[in-house]
VEXZAMI-803773 format. One line per 8 residues: number of its first residue (from 1); their letters; for each residue x, y, z of C-alpha. Coordinates in nm, 2 decimals, m for minus. Layout:
BEGIN
NUM> A> X/Y/Z; ...
! end
This chain:
BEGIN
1> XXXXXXXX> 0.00/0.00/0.00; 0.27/0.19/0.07; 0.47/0.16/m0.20; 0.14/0.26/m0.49; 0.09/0.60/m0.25; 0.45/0.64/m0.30; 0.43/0.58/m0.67; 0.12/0.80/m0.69
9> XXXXXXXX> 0.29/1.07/m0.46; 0.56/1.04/m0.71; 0.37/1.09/m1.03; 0.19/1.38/m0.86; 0.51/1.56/m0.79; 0.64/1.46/m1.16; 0.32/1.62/m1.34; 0.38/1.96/m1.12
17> XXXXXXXX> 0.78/1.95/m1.16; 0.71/1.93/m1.49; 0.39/2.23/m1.50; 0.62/2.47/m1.27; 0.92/2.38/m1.55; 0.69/2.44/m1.87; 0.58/2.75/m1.70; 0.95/2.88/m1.64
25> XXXXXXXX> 1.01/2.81/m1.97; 0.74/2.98/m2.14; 0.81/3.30/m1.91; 1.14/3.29/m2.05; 0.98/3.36/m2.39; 0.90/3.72/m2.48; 0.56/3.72/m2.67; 0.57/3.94/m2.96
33> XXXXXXXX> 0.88/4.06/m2.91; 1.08/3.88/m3.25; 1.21/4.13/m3.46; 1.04/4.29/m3.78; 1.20/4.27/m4.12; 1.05/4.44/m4.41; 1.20/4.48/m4.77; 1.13/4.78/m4.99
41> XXXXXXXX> 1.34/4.74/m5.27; 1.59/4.49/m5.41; 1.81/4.57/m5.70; 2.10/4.31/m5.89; 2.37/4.52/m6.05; 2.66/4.39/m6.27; 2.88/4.18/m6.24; 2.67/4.01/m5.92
49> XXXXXXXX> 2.58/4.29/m5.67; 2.27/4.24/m5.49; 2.12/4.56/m5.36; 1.86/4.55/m5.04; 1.70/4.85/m4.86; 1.51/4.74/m4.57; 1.35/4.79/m4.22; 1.44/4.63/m3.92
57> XXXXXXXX> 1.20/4.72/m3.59; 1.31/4.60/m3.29; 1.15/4.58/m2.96; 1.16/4.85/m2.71; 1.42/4.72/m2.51; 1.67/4.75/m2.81; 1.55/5.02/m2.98; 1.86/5.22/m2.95
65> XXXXXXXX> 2.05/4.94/m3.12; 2.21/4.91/m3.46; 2.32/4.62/m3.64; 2.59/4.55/m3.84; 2.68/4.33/m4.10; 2.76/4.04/m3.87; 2.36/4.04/m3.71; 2.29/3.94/m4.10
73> XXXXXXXX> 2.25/3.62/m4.24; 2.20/3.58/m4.62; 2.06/3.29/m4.79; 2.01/3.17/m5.17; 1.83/2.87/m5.23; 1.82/2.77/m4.86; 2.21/2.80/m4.84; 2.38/3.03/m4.61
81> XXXXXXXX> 2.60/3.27/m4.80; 2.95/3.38/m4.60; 2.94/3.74/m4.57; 3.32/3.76/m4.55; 3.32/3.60/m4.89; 3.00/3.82/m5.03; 3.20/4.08/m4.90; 2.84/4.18/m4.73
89> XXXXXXXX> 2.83/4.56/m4.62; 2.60/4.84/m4.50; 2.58/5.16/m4.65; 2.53/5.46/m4.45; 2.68/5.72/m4.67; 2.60/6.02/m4.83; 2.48/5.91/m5.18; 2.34/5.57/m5.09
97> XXXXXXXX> 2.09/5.66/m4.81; 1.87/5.95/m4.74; 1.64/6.02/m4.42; 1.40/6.30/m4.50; 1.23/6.50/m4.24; 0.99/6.76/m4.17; 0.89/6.97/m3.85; 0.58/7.14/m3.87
105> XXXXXXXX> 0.54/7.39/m3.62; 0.19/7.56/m3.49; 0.25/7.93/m3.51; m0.07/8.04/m3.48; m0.18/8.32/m3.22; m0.21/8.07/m2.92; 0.19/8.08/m2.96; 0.30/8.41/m3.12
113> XXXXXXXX> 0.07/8.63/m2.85; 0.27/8.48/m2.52; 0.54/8.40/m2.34; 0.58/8.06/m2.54; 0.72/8.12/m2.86; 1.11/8.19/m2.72; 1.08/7.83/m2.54; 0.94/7.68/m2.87
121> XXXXXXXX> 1.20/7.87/m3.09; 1.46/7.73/m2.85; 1.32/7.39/m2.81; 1.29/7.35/m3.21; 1.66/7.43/m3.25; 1.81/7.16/m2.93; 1.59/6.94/m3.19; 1.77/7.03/m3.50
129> XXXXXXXX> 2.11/7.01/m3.33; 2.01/6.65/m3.21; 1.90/6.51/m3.54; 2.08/6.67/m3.79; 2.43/6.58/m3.85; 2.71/6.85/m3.85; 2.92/6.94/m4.15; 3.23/6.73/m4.02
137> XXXXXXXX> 3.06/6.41/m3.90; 3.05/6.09/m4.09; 2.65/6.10/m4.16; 2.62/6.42/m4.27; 2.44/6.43/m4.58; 2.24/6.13/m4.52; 1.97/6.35/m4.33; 1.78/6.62/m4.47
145> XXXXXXXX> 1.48/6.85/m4.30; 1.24/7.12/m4.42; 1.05/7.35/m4.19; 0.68/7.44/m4.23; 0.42/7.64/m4.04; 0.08/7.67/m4.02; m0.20/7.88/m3.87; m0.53/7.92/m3.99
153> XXXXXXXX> m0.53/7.99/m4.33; m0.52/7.71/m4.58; m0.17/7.65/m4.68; 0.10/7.56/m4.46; 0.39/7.79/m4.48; 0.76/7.68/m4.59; 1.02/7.82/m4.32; 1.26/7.67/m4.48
161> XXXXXXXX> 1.31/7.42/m4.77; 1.48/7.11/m4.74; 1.81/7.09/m4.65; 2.14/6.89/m4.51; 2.25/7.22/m4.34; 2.18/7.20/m3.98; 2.28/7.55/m3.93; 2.01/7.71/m4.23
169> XXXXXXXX> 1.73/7.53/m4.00; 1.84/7.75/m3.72; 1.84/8.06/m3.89; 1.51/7.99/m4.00; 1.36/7.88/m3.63; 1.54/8.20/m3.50; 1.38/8.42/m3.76; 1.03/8.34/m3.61
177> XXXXXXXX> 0.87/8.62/m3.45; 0.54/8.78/m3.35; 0.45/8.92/m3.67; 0.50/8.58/m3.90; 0.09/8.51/m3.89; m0.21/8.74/m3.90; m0.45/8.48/m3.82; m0.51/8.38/m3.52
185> XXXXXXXX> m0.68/8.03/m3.60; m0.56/7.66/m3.62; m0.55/7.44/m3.93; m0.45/7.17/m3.78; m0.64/6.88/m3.96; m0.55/7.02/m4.31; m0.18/7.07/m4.22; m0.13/6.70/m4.12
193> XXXXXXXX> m0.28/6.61/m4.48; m0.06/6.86/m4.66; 0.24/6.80/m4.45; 0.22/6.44/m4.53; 0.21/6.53/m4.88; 0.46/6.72/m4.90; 0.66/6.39/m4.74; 0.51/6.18/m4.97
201> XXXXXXXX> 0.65/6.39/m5.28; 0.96/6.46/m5.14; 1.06/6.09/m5.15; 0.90/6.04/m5.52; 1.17/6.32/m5.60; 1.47/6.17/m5.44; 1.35/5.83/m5.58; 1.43/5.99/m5.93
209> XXXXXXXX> 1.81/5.87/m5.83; 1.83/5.49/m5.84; 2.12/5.49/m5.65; 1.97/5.61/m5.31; 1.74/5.50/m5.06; 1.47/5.69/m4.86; 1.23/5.72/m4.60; 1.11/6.01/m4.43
217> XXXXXXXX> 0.95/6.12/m4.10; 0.73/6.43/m3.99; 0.73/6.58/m3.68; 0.41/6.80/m3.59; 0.38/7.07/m3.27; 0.06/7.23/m3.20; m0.09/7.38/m2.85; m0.42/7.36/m2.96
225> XXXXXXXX> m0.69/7.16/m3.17; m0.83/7.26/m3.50; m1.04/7.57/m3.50; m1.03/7.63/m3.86; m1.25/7.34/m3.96; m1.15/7.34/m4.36; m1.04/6.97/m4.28; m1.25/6.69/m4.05
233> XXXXXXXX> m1.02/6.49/m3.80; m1.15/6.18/m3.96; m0.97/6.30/m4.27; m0.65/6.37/m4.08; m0.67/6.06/m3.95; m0.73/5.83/m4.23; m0.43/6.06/m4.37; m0.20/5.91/m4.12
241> XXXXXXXX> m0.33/5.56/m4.11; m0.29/5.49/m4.52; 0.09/5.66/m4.48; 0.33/5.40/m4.61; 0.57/5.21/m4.31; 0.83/5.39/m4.51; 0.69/5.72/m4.36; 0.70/5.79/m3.95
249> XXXXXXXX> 0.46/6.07/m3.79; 0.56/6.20/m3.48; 0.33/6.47/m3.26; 0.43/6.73/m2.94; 0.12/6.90/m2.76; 0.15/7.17/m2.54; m0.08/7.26/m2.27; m0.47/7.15/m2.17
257> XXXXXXXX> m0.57/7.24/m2.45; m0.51/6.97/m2.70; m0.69/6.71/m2.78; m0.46/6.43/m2.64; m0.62/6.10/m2.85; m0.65/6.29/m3.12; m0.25/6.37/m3.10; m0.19/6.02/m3.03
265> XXXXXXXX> m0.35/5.89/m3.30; m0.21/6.18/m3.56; 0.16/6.08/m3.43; 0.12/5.69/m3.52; 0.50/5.66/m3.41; 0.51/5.88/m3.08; 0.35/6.14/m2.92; 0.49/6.35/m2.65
273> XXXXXXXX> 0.30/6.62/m2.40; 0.45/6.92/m2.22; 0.24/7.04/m1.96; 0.35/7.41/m1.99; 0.63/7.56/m2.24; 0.92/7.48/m1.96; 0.86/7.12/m2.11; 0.91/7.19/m2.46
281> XXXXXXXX> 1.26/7.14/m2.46; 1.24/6.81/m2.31; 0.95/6.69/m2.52; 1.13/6.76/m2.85; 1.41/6.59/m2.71; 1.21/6.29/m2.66; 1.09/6.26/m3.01; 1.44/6.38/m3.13
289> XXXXXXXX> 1.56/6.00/m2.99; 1.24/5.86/m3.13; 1.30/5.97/m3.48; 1.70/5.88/m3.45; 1.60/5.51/m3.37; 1.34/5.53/m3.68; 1.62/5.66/m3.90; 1.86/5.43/m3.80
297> XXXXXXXX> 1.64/5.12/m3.86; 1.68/5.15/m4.22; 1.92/4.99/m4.41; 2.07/4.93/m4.72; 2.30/4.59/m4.78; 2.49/4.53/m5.06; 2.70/4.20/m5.09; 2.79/4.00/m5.43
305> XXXXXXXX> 2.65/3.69/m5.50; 2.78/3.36/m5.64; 2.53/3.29/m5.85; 2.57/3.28/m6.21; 2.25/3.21/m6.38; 1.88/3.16/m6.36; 1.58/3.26/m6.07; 1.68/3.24/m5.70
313> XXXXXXXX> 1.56/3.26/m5.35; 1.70/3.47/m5.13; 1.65/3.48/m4.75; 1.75/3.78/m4.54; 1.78/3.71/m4.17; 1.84/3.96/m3.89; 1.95/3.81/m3.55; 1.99/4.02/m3.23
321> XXXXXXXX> 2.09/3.91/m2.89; 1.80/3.61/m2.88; 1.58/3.76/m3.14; 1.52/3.70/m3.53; 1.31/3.85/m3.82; 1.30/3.76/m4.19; 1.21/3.85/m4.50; 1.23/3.63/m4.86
329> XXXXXXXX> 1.27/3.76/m5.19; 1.38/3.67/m5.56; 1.62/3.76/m5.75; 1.75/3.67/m6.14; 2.14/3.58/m6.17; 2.11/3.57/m6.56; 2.44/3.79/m6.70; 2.61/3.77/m6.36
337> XXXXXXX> 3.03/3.73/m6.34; 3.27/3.71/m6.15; 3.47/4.08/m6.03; 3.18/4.24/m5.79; 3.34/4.45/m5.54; 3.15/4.64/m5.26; 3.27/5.01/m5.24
! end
């Protein structure tokens, strides 16, 4: 009797050993949390380059992270491809890749009748400085920004057209002043529409050069909600939701007087709040890191293949730390030789 309690005692204790184990396990896994890989263009070049721009998201913990060639596994036909031999590299430089950005500031009479528009003029500018590389760094000219405005009329105002110049966005922020609008109103819904617009042309433009790659990102400030009512929020909003993944919006509110959900759902990559202007400068700088990680999770890989002819699978793999994402494409080898370098 003794001994089939002890058997059954046993099996007890095996079933929950083995519950509390399972459960340990799947703890140990984090849910949703794999890494996202998606391709927007591929490209073969003679003799046998293989060209790939793509977007790698990462989960919050590792946003700040970039990879490098070695997180990259390539594949053709199922067979893993040595990127030493591929001579596999990522391009960051000026004439392969270009990140395209636009701040849209709120300058309507909310702003320019107080004491807020020297703490906006000054948050605006820590922003440029933080996203735009100088002159003698390694990624200038792979970043580019414009500066628009709005108030109530219709249009949204340039400030200042696109450019790789950090120090022409200042001089346009610091030329802001009282006098800039005569309406006191708020367009806000139809300046999210043309402002994405704008983005949306911008890349079709630099697209014209096959040799570079782009995505872009808008940044919108506003103190208020819109007044003017040319535009309905659900417009706005459908705006944002049909942008292309290739295209980040990011949204600052200042004050009680937004309309917080709607800001949240306008800025479809981040939104930020400042309680009073004292904020701003912090705020901006919070998007400023949010839109650094979004430009630094594009990239654009170029390695040679050792294929010579015909259609082929290829497999692009990106591993980080205990995480992986993939994406599959094809690719034709007919006319490829030997002599690809990577520059």
């Amino acid at each position: 009797m003794k001994t089939i309690q002890s058997v059954a005692v046993l099996a007890i204790f095996t079933i929950v050993a083995s519950i509390l184990i399972l459960s340990g396990c799947t703890n140990n896994i984090e849910v949703g949390q794999e890494i996202e890989v998606e391709l927007f263009e591929s490209k073969t070049e003679l003799p046998s380059k293989i060209r790939l721009f793509f977007k790698v998201d990462l989960p919050e913990d590792l946003q700040s992270a970039v990879l490098e060639p070695s997180d990259f596994e390539i594949y053709e036909d199922g067979s893993r491809i040595s990127t030493l031999e591929s001579q596999a590299k990522i391009q960051r430089e000026r004439g392969d890749f270009l990140y395209s950005s636009i701040l849209l500031l709120d300058l309507s009479g909310s702003i320019l009748n107080n004491a807020d528009l020297p703490k906006l003029k000054e948050a605006a500018t820590t922003f440029i400085d933080r996203t735009m590389p100088a002159a003698q760094e390694n990624l200038y000219g792979t970043r580019e920004m414009a500066v628009y405005w709005f108030d109530g009329e219709q249009e949204i105002h340039p400030l200042v057209f696109f450019t790789k110049n950090a120090d022409t966005l200042k001089k346009g922020i610091l030329s802001i002043d009282e006098n800039i609008s005569t309406d006191v109103s708020t367009n806000l819904n139809g300046a999210v529409i043309q402002g994405l617009n704008i983005m949306s042309s911008r890349l079709e433009e630099i697209r014209l050069n096959e040799d570079i790659s782009t995505a872009g990102s808008m940044v919108i400030f506003t103190d208020g909600t819109d007044q003017a009512g040319r535009v309905s929020t659900a417009e706005a909003l459908d705006a944002v939701k049909y942008t292309g993944n290739d295209q980040a919006v990011f949204t600052i509110g200042l004050g009680g007087e937004i309309d917080e959900e709607v800001l949240q759902s306008f800025g479809k990559n981040g939104f930020e709040l400042a309680e009073d202007s004292l904020q701003l400068n912090e705020t901006f700088l919070a998007i400023a890191e949010r839109l650094e990680s979004e430009s630094n999770s594009y990239y654009v890989l170029e390695y040679c293949s050792p294929k010579r002819s015909g259609e082929h699978e290829l497999e692009l793999r990106a591993l980080y730390e205990d995480r992986m994402g993939s994406f599959k494409t094809d690719f034709s080898a007919e006319g490829f030789t030997g002599g690809c370098s990577i520059d």
